[in-house]
C-alpha positions as CSV (number, residue, x, y, z in Angstrom):
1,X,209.7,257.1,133.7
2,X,211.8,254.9,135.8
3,X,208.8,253.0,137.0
4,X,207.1,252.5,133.6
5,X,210.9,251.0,132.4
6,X,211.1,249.1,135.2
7,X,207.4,247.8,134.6
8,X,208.4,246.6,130.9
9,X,211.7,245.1,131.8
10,X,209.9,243.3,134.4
11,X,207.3,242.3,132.1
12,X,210.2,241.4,129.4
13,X,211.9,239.2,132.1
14,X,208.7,237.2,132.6
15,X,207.8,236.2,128.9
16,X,211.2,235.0,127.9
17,X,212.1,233.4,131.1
18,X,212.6,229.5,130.2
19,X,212.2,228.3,134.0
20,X,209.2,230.5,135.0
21,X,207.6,229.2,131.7
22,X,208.5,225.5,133.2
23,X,207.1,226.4,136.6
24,X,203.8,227.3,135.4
25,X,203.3,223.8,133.4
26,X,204.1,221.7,136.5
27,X,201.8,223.6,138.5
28,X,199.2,223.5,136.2
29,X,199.7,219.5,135.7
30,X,199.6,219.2,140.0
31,X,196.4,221.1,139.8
32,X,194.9,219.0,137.0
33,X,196.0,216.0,139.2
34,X,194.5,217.4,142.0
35,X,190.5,217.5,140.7
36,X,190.6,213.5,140.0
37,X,189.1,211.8,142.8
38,X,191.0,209.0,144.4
39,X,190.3,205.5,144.0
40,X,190.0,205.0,147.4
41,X,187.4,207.4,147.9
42,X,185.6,206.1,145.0
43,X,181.9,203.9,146.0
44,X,182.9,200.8,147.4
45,X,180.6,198.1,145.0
46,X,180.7,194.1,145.5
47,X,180.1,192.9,142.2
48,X,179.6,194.2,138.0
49,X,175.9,194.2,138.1
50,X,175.7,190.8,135.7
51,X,173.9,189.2,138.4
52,X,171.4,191.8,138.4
53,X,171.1,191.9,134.0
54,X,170.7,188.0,134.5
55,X,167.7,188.5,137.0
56,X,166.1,190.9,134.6
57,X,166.8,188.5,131.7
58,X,164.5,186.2,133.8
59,X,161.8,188.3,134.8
60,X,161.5,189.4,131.2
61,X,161.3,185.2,130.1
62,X,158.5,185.3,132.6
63,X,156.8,188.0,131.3
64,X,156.7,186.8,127.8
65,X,155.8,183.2,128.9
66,X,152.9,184.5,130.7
67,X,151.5,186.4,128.2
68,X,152.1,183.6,125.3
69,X,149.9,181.4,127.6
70,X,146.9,184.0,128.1
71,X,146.7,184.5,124.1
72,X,146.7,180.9,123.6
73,X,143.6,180.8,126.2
74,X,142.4,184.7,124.7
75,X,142.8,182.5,121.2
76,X,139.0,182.1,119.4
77,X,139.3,178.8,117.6
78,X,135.9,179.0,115.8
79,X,132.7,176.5,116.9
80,X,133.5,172.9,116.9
81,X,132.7,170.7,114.1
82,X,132.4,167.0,114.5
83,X,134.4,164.7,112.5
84,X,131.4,164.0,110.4
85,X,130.4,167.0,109.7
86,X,134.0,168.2,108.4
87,X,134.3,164.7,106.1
88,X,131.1,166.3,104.9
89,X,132.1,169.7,104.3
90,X,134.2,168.4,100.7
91,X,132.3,165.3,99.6
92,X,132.2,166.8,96.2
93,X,136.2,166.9,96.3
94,X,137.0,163.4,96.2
95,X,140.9,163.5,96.1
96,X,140.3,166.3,99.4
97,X,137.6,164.1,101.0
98,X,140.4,161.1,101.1
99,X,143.1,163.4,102.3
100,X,141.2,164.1,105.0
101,X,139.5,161.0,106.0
102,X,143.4,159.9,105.8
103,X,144.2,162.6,108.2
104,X,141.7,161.4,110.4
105,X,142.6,158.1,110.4
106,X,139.1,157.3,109.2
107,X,138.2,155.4,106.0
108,X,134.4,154.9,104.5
109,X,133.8,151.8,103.5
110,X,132.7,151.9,100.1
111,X,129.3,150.9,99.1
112,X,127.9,149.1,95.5
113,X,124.7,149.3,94.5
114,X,123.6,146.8,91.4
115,X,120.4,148.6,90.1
116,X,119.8,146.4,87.3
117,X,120.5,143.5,84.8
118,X,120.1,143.4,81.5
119,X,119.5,141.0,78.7
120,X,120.5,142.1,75.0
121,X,119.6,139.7,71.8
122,X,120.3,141.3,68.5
123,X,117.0,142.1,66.9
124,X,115.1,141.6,70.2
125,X,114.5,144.1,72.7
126,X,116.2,144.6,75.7
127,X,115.4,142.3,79.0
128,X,115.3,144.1,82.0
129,X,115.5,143.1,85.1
130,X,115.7,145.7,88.1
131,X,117.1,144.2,91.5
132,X,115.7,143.1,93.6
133,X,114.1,140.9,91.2
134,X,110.3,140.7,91.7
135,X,109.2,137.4,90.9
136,X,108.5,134.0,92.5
137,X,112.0,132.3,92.9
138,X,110.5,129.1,91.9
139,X,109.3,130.4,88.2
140,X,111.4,131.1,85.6
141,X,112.4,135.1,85.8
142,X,113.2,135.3,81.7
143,X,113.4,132.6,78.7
144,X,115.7,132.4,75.8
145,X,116.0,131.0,72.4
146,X,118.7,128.4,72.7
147,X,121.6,128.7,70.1
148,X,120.7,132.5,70.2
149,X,123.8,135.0,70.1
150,X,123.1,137.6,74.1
151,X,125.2,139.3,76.1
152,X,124.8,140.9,80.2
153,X,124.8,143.9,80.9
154,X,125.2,145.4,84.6
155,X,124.0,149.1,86.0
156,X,125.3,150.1,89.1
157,X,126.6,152.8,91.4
158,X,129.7,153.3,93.9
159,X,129.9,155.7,96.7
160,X,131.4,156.4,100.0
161,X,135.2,155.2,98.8
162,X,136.7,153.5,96.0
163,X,135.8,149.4,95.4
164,X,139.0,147.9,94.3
165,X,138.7,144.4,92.0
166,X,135.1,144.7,91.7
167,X,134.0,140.9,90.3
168,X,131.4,138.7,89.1
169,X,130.6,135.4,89.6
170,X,128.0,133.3,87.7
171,X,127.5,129.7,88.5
172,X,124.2,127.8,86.9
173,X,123.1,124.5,87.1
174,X,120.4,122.2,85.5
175,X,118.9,119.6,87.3
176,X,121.4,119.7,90.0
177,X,124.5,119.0,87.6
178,X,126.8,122.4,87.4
179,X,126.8,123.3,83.8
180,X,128.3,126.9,83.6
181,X,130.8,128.7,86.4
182,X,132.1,131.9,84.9
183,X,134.0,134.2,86.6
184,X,134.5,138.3,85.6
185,X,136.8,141.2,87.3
186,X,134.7,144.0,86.5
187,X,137.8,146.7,88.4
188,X,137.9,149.0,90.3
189,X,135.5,151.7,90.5
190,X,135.4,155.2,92.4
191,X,132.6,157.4,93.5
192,X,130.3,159.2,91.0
193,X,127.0,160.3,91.1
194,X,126.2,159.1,87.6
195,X,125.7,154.3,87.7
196,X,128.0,153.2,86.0
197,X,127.3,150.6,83.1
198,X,129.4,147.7,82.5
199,X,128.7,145.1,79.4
200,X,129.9,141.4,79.3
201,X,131.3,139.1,76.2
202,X,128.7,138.1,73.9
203,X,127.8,134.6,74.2
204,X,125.6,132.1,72.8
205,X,122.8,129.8,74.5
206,X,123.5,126.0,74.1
207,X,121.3,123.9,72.0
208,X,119.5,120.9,71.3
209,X,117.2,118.5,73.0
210,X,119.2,118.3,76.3
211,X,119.6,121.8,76.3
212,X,115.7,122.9,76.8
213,X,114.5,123.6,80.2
214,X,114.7,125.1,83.2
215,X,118.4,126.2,84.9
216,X,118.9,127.9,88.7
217,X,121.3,130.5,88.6
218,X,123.3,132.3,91.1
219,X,125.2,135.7,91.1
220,X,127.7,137.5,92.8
221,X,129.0,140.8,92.8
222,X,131.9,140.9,95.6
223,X,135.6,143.1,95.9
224,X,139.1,142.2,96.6
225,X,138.4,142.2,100.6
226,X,135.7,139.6,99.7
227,X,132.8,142.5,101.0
228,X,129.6,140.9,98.6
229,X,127.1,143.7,97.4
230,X,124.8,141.4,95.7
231,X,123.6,137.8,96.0
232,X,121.0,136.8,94.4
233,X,119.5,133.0,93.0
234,X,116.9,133.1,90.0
235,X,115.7,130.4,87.4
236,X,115.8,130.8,83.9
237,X,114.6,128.5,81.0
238,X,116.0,127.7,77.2
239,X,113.4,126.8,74.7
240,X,113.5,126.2,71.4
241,X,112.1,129.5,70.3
242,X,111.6,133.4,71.8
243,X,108.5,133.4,73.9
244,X,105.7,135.4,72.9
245,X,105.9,138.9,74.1
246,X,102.7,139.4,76.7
């Protein structure tokens, strides 16, 4: 009985002793303290390790570079096309067709072709005359009625580019005096498929005695860069009436 009170009061003195209960906590703070490590037992290391992210930076660069340049050679452009066969590829798409020719720094120059020319008379039937005319050049190609009303009409088709101030130029003479020099700007004219049909002013043949016989003509067709698609000398004559038809 003794021991068993002596057990609890011992036991009692324990729990409500303020400087065992102090004891305790420092001891278990020193042995808290004591599992760190000390920092000069820690690894000794001589730098951060930013030198050896920078390197890897690097090598990465590298890497990607390398494999930019094998896909560029891996890269399957297509068969080659030569530079006309791509102008070709969109000759129906004019505005395209320039763009490209642009592009290229590569301009076609255009091209005019006068088909024919024709003579219209009311109440006679139209004159006419395909080019290149086929006749002697020292016989009269056509014959007109003098003081008779006519006009000229031209046929004729552009391709390769557009022909900017398109004109024509008419000078006759009779007996070696100039009697007639006419100029016309026709304008300017882009590629079609379909001729295109242009119609001068109405005029009317001069008349009288000194105005019968034979004239030489010559006509132009040229552009603003002074390129000439047609050139061509023919003689005509003015009688006093409309020949007879053959």
């Amino acid at each position: 009985m003794s021991a068993a009170v002596g057990a609890i009061s011992a036991t009692n003195d324990v729990a409500f002793n303020p400087q065992m209960e102090e004891e305790e906590l420092k001891n278990n703070k020193n042995s808290k303290a004591g599992d760190e490590v000390p920092s000069h037992e820690l690894p000794h290391t001589e730098d951060d390790g930013h030198e050896d992210d920078d390197d890897d930076d690097d090598e990465l660069e590298e890497e990607h570079v390398a494999k930019l340049i094998k896909s560029e050679k891996e890269l399957d452009l297509g068969p080659q096309v030569s530079l006309k066969e791509q102008l070709e590829k969109d000759k129906d798409d004019e505005s395209l067709r320039k763009w490209k020719e642009q592009l290229l720094g590569k301009t076609k120059e255009p091209e005019v072709k006068i088909l024919s020319l024709t003579i219209l008379s009311p109440g006679r039937p139209d004159l006419v005359l395909p080019i290149p005319f086929a006749h002697n050049s020292k016989s009269s190609l056509f014959s007109l009625k003098e003081g008779s009303r006519y006009s000229i009409k031209f046929t004729f088709t552009v391709s390769n580019n557009i022909v900017s101030g398109l004109k024509y130029t008419n000078v006759v003479w009779k007996t070696g005096v100039r009697v007639e020099n006419s100029k016309r700007m026709l304008g300017t004219f882009s590629p079609q498929q379909q001729p295109y049909t242009y119609e001068m002013e109405e005029e009317t043949t001069p008349s009288g005695l000194f105005a019968r016989g034979s004239y030489y003509a010559r006509t132009k067709f040229v552009d603003d860069d002074g390129k000439c698609y047609l050139d061509v000398s023919y003689c005509f004559d003015i009688q006093k009436s409309w020949p007879k038809p053959y």
